[in-house]
N, C-alpha and C positions, 0 to 999 in steps of 0.2 A: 504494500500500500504506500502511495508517497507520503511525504513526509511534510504539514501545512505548510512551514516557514523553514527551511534548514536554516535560515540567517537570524533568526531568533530562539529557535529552540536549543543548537547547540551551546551546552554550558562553556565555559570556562576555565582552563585547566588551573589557573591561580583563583581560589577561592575568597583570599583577604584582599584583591586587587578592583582598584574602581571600575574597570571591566566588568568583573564580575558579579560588580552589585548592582551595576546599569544592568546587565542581563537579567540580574534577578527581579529587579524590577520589572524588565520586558514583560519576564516570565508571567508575573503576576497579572499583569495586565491581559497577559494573551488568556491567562486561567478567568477570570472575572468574565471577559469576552467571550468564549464556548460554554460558559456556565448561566449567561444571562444573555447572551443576544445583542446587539445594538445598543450602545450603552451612551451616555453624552460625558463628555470628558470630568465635570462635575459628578456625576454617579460614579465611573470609573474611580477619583480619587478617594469618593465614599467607602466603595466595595476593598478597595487597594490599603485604604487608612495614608496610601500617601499624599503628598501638597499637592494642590491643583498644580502650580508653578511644576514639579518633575514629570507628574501626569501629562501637562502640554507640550513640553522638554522630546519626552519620551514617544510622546504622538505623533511629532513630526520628525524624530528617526527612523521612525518604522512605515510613515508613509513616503518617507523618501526613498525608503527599501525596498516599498513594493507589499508592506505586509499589512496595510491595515488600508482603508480607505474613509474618508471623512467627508457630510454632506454637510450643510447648515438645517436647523431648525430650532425648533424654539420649545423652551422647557420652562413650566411657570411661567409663562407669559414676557421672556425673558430669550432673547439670540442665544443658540447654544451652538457647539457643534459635534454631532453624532458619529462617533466609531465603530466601525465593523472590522472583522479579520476579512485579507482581501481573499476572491475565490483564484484558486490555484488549481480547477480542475477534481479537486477530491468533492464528493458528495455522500452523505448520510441518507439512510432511508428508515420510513418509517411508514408503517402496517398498519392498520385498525381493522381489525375484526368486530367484528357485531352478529346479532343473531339474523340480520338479512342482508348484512350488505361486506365489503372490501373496500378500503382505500388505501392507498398505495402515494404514499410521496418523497420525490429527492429534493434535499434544501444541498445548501453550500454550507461554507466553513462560516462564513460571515449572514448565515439566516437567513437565504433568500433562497424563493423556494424555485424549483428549477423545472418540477413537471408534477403532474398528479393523473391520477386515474380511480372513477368511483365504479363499482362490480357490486348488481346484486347477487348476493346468494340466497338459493330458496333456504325454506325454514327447513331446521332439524339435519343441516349437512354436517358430514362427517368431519373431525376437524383435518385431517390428512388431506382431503377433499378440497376446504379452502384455505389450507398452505399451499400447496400444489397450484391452485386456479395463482395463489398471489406471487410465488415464483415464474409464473407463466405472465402475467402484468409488471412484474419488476425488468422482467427481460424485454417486455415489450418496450418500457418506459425507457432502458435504458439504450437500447437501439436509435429509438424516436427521438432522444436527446442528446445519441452522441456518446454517449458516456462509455468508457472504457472499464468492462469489471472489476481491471486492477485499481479505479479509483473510488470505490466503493470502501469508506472504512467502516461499513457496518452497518447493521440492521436493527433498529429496536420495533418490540410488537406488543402494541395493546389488546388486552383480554380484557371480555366483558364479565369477570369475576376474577374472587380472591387465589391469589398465588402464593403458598410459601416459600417465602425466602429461603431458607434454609436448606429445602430440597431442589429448590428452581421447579417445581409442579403444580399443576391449577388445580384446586381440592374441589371440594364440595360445596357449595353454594353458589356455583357458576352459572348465569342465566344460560348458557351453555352448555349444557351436561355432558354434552360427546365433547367436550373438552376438557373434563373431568380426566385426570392422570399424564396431562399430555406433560413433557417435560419437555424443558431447556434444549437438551439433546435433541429430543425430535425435530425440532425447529431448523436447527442448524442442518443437520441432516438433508433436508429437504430443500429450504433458500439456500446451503452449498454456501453460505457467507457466514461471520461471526456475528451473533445474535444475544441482542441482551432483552427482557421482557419485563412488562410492568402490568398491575391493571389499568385498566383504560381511565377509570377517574383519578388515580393518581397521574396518569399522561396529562389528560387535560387541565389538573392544575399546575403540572410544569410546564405547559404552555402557554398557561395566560402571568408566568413571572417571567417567559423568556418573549414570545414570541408577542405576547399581547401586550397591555399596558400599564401592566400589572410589576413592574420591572422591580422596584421599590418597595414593594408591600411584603411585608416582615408573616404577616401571619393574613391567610384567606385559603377558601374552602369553595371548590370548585364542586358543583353537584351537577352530576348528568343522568339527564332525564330521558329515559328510551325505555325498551324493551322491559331492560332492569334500569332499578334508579343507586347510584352508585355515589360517592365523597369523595375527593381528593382532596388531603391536610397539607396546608404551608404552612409550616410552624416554625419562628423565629429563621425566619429565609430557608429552610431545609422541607422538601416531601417528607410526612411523617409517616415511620414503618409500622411503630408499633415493636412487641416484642419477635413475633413471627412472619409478619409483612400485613397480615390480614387487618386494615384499617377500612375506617370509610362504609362502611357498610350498612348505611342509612338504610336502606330497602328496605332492611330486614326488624326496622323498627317497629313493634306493634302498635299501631293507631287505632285498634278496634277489638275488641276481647272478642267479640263473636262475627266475628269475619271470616272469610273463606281461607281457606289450607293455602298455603305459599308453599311453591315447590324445595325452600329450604325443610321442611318438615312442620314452620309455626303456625299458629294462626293469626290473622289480620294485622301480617306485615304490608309498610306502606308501598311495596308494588303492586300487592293485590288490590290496590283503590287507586294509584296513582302513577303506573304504567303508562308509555302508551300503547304496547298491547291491550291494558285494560280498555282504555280510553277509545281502541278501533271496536273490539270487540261490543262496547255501548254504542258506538256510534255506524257500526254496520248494517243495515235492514236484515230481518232474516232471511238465509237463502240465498242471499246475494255475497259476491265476491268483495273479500276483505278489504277497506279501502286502506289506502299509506297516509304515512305520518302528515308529505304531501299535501294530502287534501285534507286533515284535522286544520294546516293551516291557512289552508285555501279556503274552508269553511268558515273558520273563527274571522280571518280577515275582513268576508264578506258580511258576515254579523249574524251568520246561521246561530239559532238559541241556543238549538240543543247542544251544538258544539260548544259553545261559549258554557254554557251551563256545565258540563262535561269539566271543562278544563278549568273554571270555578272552582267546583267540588274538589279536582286534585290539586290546584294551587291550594287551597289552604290548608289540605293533609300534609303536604309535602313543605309547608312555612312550620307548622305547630311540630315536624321531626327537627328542622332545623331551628330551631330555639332551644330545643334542645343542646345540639352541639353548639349552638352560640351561647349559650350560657355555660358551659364547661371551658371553653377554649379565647372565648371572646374576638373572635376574627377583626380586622379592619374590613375586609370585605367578603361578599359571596359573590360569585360569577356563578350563572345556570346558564349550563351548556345543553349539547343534543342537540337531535331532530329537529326542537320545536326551538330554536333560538331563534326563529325567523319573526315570534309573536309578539313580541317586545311586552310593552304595558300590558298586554293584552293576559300574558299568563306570570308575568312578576308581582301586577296589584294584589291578585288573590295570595301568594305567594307572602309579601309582604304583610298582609293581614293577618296569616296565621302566624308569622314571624314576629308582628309586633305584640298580638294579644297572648301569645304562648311562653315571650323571652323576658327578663326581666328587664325592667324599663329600660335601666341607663344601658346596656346591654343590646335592647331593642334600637333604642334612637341612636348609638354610635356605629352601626354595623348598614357599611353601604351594601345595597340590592342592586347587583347588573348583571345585563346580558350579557354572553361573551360575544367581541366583538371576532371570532376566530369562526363563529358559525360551525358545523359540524366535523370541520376536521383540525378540529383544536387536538381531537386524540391523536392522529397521526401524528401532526406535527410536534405534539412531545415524545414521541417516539422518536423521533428523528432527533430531537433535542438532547433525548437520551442517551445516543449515542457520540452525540456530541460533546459531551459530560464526561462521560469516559476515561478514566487515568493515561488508559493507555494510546487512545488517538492521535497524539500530538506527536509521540514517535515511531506512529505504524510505517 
């Protein structure tokens, strides 16, 4: 795999030498930048702790080298100017699986994304089935782009359920169930690339601190709402694992003592009211072919009731779980991702309302409510982030 920058990554042979410590510095800077994305030289000396003054120093070495690239904009209302690592041809990829669909995306080294491709899959495939279909899209992507396989440093893949860590395996509570055992290994095997995997709502809230706008926010809780409804923790700037990796797992929160059986084994967990499988299956006619998430929003948009009423009722299920974790954790922000990110006000107000009347006030009033602005491939793209994070990529 080449190598982002030889002219910045290679160390130093004198350690105590001011060489050495400009390098080290480089270093940092170039770590701060594959770990956050596009950063403005101001945030850079935040993440770094060093002086704006060696930050701007150090920014115009490296873009006279060819290793970083710099635009203008504006942060706080205020001229800034924004640092990327420059593209040198290497590209990351990143997978989202879901229970009907594929998406497949290459970014560069400095967060731009370079190609994408959405695949549905029908329900209930096997997961070997759409690894396979996304090896067969990766190859296509990278043909149609150009791209060279030896520049490929990696592959990261969101599952739509909990993985332990410890084993690299997707256990039990997977809206996925033929995904249930699948490991690490298998993966690789199949994409033939080095594959690192996460679940998918922890992707999605690494991509609204790297990829979104979210760059800054020390602590927010990404919920994505589909098929399953799932949590991604940012906790003091870090994804939280938990002790086994199995975090987030809102779904599985009881909102209803005498509700229906959730395929985790409980009863009236908040998928089974707040799905949007649940949400087609209300809003399908009988007989008739299932409609997609698509036309919940195409529905709600146009002012249909019973959709609006529909997505009502699971906006404020899904507010009064998250008061919950905002009264434990106390976010600066929630981002709700998925499908339905296209509804804006439309499915946050309710949302909100269970948030404020369920969380404790001062709790309630501090804790912003947004949509993500990444719309439904916020999980890929932290996949691909994910592998951009990576110890090891800097000297693949």
């Amino acid at each position: 795999m080449p190598a982002p920058s030889p002219s910045v990554f290679r160390g130093a042979s004198n350690p105590g030498s001011q060489t050495a410590l400009r390098e080290l510095n480089q270093q940092r800077l170039v770590d701060a930048l594959l770990a956050s994305g596009p950063l403005t030289q101001a945030e850079l000396a935040r993440q770094t702790g060093l002086s704006t003054a060696t930050v701007s120093n150090i920014v115009k070495t490296m873009s006279i080298a060819g290793a970083v690239e710099t635009e203008p904009t504006t942060s706080s209302g205020r001229r800034a100017l924004l640092v990327r690592l420059s593209n040198n041809g290497a590209v990351a990829v990143g997978i989202d699986f879901g229970r009907r669909h594929l998406r497949v995306v290459l970014t560069t080294l400095g967060y731009d994304l370079v190609a994408e491709e959405f695949v549905e899959l029908p329900i209930g495939h096997r997961a070997v089935d759409g690894i396979d279909k996304a090896a067969a899209v990766l190859n296509h992507l990278l043909e149609q782009s150009g791209v060279k396989p030896t520049s490929v440093l990696g592959i990261g893949v969101g599952i739509p359920g909990p993985i332990d860590q410890r084993t690299g395996t997707v256990v039990q509570g997977a809206i996925l169930p033929e995904w249930v055992g699948i490991h690490l290994q298998d993966l690789e095997e199949r994409l033939h690339f080095p594959v690192v995997f996460d679940n998918d709502a922890n992707l999605g809230a690494l991509a609204e601190v790297t990829w979104g706008p979210h760059s800054t926010v020390e602590n927010l809780v990404f919920i994505k709402i589909g098929s399953g409804i799932g949590a991604g923790l940012v906790l003091n700037g870090r994804v939280f694992y938990g002790s086994v990796g199995v975090t987030g797992e809102i779904g599985h929160e009881t909102v209803t003592d005498h509700g229906i059986v959730c395929h985790c084994g409980n009863r009236g967990c908040l998928e089974t009211v707040a799905s949007t499988s649940v949400m087609i299956d209300l809003l399908t006619p009988r007989g008739a072919k299932p409609i997609g998430t698509s036309d919940i929003v195409r529905k709600a948009l146009a002012g249909d009731s019973a959709t609006l009423r529909v997505l009502d009722d699971a906006g404020v299920a899904i507010g009064r779980a998250l008061a919950s974790v905002a009264n434990l954790i106390n976010p600066e922000v929630v981002v709700v991702g998925g499908p339905l990110a296209g509804l804006g006000d439309i499915l946050l107000q309710p949302i909100e309302r269970g948030l404020v009347r369920h969380a404790v006030p001062t709790v309630g009033g501090a804790t912003a409510l947004v949509m993500s602005s990444l719309g439904d491939r916020a999980e890929a793209l932290g996949a691909a982030a994910l592998v951009l994070q990576q110890p090891g990529v800097r000297n693949s």
